[in-house]
N, CA, C and O atoms as CSV, one atom per row, in Angstrom:
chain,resi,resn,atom,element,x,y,z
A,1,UNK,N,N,-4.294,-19.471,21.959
A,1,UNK,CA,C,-5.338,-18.687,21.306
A,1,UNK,C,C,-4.834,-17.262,21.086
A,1,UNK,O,O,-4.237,-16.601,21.936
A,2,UNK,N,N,-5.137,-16.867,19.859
A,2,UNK,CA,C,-4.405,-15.824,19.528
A,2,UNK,C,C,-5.410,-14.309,20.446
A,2,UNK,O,O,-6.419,-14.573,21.101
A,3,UNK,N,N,-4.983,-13.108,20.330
A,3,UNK,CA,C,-5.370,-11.788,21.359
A,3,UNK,C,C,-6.775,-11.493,20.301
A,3,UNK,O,O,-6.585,-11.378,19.090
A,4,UNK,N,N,-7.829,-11.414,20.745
A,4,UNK,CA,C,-8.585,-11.204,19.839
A,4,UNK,C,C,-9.758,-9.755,20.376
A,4,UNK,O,O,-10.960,-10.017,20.334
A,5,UNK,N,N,-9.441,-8.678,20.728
A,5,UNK,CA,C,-10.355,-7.615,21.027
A,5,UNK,C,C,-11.716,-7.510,20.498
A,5,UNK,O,O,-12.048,-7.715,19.330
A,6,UNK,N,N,-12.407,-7.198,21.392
A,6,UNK,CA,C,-13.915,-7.753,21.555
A,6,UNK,C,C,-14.735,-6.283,20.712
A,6,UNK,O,O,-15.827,-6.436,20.164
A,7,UNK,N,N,-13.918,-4.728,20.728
A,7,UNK,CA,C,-14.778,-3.894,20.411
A,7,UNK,C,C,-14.279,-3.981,18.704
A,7,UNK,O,O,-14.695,-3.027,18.047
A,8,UNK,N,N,-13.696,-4.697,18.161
A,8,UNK,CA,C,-13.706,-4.711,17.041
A,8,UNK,C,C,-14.245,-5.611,16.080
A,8,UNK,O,O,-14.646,-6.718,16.440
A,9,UNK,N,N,-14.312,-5.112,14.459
A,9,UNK,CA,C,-15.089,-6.327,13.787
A,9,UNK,C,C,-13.943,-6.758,12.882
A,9,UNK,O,O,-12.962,-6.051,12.656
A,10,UNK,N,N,-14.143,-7.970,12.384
A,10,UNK,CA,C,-13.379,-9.126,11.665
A,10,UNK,C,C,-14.059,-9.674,10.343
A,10,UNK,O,O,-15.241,-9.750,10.009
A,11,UNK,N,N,-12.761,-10.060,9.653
A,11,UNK,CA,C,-13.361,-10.818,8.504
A,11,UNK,C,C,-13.189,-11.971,8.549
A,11,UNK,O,O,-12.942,-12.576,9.592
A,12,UNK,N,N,-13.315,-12.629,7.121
A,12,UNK,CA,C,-12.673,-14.457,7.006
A,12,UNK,C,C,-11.181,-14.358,6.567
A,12,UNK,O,O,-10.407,-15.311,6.482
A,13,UNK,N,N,-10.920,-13.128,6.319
A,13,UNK,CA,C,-9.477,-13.369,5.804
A,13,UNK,C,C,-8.251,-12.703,6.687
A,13,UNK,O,O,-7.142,-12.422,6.234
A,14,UNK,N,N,-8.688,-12.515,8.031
A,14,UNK,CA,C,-7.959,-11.732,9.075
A,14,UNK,C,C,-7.435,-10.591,9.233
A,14,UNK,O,O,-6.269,-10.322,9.520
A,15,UNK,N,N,-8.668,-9.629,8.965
A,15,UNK,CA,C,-8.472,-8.085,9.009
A,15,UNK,C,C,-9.053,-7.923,9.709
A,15,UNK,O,O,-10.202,-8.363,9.704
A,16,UNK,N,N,-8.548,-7.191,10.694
A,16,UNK,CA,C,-9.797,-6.339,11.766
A,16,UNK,C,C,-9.851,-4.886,11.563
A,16,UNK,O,O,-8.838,-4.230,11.321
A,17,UNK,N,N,-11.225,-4.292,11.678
A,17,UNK,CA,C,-12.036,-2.879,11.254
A,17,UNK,C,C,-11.842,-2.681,12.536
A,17,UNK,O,O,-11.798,-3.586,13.369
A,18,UNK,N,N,-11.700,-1.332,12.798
A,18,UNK,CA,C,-12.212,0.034,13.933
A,18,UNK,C,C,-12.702,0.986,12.957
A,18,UNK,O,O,-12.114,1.397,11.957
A,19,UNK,N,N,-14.183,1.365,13.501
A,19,UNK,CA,C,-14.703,2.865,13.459
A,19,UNK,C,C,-14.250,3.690,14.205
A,19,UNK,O,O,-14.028,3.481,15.398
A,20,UNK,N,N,-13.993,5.036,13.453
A,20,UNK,CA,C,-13.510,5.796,13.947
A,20,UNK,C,C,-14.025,6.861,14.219
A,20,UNK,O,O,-14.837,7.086,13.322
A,21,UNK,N,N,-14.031,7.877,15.137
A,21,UNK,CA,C,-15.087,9.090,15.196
A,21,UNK,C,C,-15.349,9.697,14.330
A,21,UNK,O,O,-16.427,10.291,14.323
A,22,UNK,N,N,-14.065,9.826,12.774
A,22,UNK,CA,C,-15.067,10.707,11.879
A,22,UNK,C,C,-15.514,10.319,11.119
A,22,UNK,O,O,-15.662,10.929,10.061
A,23,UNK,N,N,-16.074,8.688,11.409
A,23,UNK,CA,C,-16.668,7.532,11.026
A,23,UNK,C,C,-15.553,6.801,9.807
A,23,UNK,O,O,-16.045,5.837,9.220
A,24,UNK,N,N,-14.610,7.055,9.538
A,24,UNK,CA,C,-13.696,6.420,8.982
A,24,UNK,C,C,-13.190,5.089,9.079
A,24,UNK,O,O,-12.682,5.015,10.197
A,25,UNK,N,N,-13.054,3.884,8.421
A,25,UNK,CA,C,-13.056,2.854,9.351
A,25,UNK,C,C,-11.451,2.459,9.036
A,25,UNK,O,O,-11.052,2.606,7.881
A,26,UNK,N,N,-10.521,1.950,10.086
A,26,UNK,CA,C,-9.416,1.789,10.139
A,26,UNK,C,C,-9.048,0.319,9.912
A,26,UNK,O,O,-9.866,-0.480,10.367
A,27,UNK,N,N,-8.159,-0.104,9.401
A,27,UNK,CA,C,-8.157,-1.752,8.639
A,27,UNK,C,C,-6.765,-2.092,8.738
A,27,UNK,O,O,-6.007,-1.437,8.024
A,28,UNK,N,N,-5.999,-3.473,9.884
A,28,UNK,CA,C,-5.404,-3.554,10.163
A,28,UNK,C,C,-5.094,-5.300,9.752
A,28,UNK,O,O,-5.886,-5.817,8.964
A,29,UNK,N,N,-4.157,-5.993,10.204
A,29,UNK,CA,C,-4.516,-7.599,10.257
A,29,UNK,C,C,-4.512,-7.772,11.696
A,29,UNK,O,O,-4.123,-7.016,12.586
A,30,UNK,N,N,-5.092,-9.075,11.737
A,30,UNK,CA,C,-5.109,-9.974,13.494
A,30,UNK,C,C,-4.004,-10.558,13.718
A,30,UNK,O,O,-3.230,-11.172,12.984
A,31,UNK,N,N,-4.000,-10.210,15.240
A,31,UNK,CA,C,-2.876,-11.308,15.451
A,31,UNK,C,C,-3.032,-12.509,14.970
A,31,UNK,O,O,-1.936,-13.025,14.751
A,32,UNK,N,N,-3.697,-13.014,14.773
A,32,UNK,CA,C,-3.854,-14.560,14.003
A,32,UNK,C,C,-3.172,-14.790,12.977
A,32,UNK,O,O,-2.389,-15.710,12.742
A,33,UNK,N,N,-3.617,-13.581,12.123
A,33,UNK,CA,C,-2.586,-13.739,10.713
A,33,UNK,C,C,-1.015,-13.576,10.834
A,33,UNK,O,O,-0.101,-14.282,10.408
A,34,UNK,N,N,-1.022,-11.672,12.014
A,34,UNK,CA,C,0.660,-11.875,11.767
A,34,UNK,C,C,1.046,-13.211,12.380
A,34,UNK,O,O,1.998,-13.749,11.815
A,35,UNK,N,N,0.675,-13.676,13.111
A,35,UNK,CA,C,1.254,-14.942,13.944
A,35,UNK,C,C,1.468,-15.938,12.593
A,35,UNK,O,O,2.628,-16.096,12.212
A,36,UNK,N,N,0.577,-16.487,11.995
A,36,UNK,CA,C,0.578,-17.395,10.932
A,36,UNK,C,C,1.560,-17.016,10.088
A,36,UNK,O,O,2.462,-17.811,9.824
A,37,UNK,N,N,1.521,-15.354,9.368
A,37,UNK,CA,C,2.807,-14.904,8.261
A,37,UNK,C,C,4.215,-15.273,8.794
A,37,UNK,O,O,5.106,-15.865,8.185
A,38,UNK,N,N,4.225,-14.660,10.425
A,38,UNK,CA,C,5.438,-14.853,10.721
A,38,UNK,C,C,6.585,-13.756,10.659
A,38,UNK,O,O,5.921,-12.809,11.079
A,39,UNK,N,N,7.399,-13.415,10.509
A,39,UNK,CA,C,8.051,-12.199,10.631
A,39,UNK,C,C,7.508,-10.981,9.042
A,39,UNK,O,O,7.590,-11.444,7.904
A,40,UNK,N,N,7.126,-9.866,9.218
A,40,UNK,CA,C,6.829,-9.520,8.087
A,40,UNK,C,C,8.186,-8.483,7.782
A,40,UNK,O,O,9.121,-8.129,8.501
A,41,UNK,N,N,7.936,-8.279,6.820
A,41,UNK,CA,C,9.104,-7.611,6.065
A,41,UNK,C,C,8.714,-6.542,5.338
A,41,UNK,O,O,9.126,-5.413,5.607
A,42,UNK,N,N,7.887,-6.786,4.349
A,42,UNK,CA,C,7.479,-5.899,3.719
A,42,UNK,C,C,5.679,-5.754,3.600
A,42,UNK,O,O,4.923,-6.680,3.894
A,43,UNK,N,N,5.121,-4.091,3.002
A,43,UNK,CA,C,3.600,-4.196,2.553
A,43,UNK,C,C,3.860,-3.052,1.854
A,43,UNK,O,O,4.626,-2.089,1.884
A,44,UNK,N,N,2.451,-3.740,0.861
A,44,UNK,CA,C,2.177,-2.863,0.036
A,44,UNK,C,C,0.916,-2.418,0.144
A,44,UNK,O,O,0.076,-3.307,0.003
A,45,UNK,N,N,0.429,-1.152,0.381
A,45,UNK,CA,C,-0.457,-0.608,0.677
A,45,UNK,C,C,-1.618,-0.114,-0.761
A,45,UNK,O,O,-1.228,-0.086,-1.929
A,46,UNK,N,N,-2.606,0.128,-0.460
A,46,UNK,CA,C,-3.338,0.811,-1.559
A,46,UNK,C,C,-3.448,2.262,-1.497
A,46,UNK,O,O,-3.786,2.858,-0.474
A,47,UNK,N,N,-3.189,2.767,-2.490
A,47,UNK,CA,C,-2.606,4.514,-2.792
A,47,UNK,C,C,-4.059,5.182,-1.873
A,47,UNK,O,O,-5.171,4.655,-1.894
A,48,UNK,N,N,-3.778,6.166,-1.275
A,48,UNK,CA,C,-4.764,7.219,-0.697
A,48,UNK,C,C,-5.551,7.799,-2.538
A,48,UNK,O,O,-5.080,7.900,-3.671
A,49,UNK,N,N,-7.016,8.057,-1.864
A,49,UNK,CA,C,-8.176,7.781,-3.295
A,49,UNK,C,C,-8.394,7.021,-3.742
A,49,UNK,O,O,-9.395,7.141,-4.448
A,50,UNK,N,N,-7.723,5.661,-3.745
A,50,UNK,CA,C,-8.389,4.232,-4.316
A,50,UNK,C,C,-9.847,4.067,-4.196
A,50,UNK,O,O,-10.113,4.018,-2.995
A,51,UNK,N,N,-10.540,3.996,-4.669
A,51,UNK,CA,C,-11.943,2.811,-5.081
A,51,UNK,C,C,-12.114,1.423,-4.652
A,51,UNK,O,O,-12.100,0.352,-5.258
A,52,UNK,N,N,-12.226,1.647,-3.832
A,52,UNK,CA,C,-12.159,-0.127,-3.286
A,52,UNK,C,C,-13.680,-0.763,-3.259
A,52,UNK,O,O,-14.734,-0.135,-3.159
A,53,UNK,N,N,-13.473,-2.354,-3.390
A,53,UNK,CA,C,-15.255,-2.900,-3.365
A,53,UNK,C,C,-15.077,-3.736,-1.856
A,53,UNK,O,O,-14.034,-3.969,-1.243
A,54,UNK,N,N,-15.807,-3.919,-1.673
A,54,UNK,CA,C,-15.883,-5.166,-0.431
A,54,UNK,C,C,-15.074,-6.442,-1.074
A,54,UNK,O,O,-15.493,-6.837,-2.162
A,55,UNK,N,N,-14.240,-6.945,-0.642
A,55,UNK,CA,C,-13.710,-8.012,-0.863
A,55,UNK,C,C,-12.211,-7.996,-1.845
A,55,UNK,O,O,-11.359,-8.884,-1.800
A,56,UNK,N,N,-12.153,-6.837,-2.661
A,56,UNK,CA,C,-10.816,-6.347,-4.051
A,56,UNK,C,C,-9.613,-6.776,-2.627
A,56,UNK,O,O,-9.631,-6.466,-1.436
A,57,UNK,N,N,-8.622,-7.637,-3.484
A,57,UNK,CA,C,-7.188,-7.675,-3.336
A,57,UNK,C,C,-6.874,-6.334,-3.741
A,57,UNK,O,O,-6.809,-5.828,-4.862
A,58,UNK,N,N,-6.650,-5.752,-2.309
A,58,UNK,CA,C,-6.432,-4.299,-2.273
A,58,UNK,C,C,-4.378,-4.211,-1.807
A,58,UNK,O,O,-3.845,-3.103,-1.865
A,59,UNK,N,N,-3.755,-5.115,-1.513
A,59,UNK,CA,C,-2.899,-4.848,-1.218
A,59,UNK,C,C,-2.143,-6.294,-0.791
A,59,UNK,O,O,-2.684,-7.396,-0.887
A,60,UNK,N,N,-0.466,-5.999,-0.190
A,60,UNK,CA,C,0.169,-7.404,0.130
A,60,UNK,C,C,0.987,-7.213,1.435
A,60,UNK,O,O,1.709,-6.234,1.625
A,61,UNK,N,N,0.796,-8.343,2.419
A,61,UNK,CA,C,1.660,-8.734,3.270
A,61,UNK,C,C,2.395,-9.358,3.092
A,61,UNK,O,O,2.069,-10.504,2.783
A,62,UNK,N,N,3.887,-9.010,3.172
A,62,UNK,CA,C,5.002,-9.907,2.585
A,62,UNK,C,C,5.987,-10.729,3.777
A,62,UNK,O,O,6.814,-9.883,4.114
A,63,UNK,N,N,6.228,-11.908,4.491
A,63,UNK,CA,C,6.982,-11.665,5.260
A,63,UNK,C,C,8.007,-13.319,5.069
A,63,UNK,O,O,7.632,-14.276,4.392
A,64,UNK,N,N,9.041,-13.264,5.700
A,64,UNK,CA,C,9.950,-14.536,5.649
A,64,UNK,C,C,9.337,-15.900,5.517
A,64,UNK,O,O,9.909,-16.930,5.872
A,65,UNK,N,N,8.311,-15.853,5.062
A,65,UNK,CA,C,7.616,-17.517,5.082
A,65,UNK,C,C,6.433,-17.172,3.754
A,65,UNK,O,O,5.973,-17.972,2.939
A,66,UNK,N,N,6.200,-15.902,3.875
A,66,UNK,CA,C,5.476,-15.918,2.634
A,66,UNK,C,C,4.418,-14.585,1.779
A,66,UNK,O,O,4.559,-13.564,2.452
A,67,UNK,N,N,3.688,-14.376,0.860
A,67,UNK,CA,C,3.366,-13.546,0.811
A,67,UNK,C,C,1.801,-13.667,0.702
A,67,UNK,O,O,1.352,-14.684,0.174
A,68,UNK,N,N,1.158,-12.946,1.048
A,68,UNK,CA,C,-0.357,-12.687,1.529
A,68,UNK,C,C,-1.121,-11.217,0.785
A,68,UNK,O,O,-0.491,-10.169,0.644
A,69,UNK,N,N,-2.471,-11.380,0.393
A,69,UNK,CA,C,-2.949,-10.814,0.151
A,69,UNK,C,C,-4.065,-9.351,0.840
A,69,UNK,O,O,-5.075,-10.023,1.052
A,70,UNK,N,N,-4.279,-8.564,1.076
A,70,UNK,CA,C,-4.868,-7.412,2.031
A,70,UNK,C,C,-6.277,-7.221,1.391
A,70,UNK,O,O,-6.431,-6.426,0.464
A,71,UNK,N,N,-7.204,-7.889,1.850
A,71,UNK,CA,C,-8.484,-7.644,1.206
A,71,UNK,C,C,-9.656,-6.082,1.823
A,71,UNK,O,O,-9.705,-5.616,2.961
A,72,UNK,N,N,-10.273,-5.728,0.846
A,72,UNK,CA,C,-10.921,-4.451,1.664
A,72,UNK,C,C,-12.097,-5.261,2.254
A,72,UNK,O,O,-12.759,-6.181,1.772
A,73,UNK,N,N,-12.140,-4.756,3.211
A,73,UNK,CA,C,-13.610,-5.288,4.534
A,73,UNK,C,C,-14.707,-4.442,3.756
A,73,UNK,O,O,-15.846,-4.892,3.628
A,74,UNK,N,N,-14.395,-3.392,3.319
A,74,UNK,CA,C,-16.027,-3.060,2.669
A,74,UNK,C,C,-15.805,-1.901,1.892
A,74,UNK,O,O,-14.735,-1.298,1.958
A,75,UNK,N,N,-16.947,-1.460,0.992
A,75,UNK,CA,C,-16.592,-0.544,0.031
A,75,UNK,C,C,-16.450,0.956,-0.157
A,75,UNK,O,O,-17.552,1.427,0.125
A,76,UNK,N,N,-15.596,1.951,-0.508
A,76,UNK,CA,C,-15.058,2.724,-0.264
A,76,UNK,C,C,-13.898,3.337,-0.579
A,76,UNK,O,O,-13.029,2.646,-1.111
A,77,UNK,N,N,-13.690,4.465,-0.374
A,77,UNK,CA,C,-12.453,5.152,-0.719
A,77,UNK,C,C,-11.337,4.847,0.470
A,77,UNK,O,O,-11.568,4.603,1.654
A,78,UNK,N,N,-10.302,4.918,-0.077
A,78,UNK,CA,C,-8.684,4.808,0.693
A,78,UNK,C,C,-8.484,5.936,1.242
A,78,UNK,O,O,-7.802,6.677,0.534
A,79,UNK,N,N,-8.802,6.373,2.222
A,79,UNK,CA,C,-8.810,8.199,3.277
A,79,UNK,C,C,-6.643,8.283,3.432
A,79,UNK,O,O,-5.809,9.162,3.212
A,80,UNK,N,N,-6.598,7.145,3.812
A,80,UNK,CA,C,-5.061,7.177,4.439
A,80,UNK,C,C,-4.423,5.578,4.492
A,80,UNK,O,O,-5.064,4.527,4.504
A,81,UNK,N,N,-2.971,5.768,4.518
A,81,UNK,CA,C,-2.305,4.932,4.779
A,81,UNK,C,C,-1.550,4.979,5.795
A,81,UNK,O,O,-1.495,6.079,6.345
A,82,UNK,N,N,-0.919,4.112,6.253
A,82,UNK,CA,C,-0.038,4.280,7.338
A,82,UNK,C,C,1.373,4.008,7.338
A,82,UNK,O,O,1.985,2.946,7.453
A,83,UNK,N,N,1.825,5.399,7.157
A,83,UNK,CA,C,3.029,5.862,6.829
A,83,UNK,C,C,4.485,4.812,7.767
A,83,UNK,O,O,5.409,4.152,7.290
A,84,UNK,N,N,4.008,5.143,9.508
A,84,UNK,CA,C,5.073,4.353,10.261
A,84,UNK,C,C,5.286,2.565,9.213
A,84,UNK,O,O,6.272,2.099,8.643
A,85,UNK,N,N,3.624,1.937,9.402
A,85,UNK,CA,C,4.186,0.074,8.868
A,85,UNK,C,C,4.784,0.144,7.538
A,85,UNK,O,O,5.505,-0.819,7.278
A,86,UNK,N,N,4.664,1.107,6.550
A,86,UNK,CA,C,5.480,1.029,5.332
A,86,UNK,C,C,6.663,1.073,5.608
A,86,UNK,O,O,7.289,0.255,4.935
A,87,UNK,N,N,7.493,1.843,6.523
A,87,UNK,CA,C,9.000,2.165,7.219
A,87,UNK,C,C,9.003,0.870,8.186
A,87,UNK,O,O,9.945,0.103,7.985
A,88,UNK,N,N,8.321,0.599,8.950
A,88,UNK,CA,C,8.671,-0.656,10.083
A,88,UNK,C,C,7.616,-1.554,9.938
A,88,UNK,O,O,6.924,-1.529,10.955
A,89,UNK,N,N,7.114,-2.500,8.926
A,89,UNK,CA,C,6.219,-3.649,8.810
A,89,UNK,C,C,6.681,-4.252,10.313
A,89,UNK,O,O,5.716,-4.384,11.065
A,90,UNK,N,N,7.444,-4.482,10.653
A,90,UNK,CA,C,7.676,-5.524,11.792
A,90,UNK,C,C,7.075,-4.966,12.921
A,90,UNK,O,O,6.850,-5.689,13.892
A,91,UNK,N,N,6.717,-3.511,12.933
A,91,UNK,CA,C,5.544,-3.122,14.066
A,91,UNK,C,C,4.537,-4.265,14.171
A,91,UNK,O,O,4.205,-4.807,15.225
A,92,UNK,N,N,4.002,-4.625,12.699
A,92,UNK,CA,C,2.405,-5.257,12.633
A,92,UNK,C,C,2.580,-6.374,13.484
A,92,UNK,O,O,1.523,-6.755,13.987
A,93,UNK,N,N,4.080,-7.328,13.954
A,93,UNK,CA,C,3.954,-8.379,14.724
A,93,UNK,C,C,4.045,-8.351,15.842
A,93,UNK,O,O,3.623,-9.190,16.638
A,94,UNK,N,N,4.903,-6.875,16.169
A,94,UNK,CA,C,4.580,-6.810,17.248
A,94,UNK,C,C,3.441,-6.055,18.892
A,94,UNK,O,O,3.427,-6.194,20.115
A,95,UNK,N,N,2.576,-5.178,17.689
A,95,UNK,CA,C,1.079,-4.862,17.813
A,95,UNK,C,C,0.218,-4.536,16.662
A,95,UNK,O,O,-0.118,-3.459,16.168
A,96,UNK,N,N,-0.112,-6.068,16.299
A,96,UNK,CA,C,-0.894,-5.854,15.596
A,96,UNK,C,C,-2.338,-5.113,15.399
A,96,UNK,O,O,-2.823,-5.198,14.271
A,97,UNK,N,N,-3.007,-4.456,16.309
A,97,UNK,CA,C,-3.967,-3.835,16.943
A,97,UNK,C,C,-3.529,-2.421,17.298
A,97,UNK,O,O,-4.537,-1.719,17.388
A,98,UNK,N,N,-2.726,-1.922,17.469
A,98,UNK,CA,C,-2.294,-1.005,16.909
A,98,UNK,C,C,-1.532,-0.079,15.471
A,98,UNK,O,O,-1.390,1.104,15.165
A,99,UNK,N,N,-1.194,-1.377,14.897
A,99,UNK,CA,C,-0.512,-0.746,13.758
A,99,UNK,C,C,-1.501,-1.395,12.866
A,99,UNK,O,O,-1.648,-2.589,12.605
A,100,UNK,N,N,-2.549,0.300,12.197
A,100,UNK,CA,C,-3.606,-0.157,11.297
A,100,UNK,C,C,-2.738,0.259,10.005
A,100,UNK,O,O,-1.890,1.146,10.106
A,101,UNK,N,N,-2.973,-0.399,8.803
A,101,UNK,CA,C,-2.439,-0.123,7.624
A,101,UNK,C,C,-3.372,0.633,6.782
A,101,UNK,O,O,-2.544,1.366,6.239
A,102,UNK,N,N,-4.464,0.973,6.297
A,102,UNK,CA,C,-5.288,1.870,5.876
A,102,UNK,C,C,-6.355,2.439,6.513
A,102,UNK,O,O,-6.998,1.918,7.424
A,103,UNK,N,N,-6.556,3.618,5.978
A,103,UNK,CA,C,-8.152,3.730,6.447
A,103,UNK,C,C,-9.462,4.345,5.064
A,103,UNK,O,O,-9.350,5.272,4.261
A,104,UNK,N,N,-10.324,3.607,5.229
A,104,UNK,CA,C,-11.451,3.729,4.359
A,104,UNK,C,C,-12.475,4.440,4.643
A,104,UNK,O,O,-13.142,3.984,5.571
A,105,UNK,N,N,-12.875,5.466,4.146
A,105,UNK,CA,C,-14.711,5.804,4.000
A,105,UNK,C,C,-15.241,5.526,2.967
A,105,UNK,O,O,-15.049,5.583,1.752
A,106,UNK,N,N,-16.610,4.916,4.344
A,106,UNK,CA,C,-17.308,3.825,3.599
A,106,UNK,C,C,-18.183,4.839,2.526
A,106,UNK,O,O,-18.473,6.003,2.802
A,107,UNK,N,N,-18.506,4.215,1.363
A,107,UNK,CA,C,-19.478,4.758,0.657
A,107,UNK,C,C,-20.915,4.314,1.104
A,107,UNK,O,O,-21.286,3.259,1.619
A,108,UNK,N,N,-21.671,5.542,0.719
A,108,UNK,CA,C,-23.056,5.378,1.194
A,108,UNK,C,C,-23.538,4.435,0.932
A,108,UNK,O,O,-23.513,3.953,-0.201
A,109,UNK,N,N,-24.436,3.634,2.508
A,109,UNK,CA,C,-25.061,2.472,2.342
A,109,UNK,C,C,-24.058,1.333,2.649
A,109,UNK,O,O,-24.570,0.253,2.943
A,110,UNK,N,N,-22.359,1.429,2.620
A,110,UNK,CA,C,-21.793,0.155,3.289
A,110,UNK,C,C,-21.697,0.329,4.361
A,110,UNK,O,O,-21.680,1.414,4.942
A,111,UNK,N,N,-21.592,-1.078,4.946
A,111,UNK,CA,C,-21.510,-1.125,6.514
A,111,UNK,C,C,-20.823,-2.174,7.073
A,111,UNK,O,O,-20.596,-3.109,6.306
A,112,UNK,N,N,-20.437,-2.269,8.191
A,112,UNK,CA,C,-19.731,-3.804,8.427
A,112,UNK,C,C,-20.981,-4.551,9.170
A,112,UNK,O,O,-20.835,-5.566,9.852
A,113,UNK,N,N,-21.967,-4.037,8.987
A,113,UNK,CA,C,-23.086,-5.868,9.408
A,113,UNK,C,C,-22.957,-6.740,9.150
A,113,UNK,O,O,-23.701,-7.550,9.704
A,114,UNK,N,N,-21.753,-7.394,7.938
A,114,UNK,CA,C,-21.534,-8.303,7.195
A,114,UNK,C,C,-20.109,-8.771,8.094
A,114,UNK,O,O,-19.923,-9.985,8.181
A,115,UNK,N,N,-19.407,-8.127,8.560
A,115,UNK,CA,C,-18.145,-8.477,8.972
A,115,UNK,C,C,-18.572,-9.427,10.658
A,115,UNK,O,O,-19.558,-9.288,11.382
A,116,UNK,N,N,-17.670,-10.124,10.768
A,116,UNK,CA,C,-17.248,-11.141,11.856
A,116,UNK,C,C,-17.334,-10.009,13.485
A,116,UNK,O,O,-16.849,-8.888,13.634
A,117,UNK,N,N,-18.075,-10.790,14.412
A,117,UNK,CA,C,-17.484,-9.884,15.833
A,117,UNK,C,C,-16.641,-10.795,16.582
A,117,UNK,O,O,-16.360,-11.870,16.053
A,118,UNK,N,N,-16.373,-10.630,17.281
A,118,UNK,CA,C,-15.353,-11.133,18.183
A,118,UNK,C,C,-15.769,-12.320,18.552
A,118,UNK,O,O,-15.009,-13.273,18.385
A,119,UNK,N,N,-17.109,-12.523,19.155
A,119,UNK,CA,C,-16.765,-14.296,19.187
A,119,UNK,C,C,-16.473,-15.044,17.955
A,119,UNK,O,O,-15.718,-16.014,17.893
A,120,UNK,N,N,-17.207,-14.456,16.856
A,120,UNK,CA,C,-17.186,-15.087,15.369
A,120,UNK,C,C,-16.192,-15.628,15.022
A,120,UNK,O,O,-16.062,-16.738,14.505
A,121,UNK,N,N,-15.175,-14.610,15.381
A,121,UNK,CA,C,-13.976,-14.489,14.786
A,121,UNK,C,C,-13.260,-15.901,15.747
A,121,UNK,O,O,-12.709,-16.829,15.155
A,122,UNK,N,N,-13.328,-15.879,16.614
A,122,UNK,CA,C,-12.781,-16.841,17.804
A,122,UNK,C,C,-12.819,-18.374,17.579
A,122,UNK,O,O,-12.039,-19.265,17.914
A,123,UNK,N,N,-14.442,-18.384,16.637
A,123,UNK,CA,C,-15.099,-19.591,16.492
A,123,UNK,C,C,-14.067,-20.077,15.488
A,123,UNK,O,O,-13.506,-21.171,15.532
A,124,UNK,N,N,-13.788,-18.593,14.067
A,124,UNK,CA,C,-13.105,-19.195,12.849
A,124,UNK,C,C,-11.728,-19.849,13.161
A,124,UNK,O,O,-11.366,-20.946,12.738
A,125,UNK,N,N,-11.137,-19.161,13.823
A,125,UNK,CA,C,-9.493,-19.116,13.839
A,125,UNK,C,C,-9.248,-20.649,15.109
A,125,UNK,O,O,-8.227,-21.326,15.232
A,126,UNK,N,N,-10.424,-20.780,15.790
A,126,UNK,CA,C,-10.805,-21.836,16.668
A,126,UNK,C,C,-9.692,-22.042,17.497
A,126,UNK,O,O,-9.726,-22.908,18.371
């Protein structure tokens, strides 16, 4: 069973959200996924100021077995990227929970009530 942290929220497509104190929400993948991709190699991130909707193929995980898509958990602007996984993707396999790849503020009125919690997530990946 893959590491699945309980104070965070999840999607169906294996991103996990952290809020952040200046309510910013931080958007990473699960170990589930890097485990499934397998060694990653490369990502492509979405530019800082992007427009993102809940759900936009916002970006790509690329790694030796295959390439994957980075969906946004909810809607909002692109605050930041994360400079280290563009230089070392192979961080993401080996903490994935630490190495977040963007961060979003949400536009008024989104929220993650819609996103997966930790057992949810447990149930999907089973």
């Amino acid at each position: 069973m893959p590491y699945i942290p309980d104070h965070l929220k999840y999607t169906d497509e294996h991103e996990w959200v952290r809020t952040e104190a200046d309510g910013t929400m931080s958007v990473g993948i699960t170990d589930h996924a890097q485990n499934t991709l397998g060694d990653i190699v490369f990502l492509e991130l979405p530019r800082v100021g992007t427009q993102v909707r809940a759900g936009d193929a916002i970006g790509i995980v690329e790694s030796v077995k295959a390439a994957s898509d980075l969906y946004s958990p909810l809607t909002g602007e692109v605050t930041e990227v994360n400079a280290d996984a563009l230089d070392t993707p192979e961080e993401v396999n080996s903490d994935p929970y630490d190495s977040w790849l963007f961060k979003i503020k949400p536009a008024r009125g989104a929220s993650t009530g819609d996103l997966l919690d930790a057992a949810a997530y447990k149930k999907l990946v089973g």
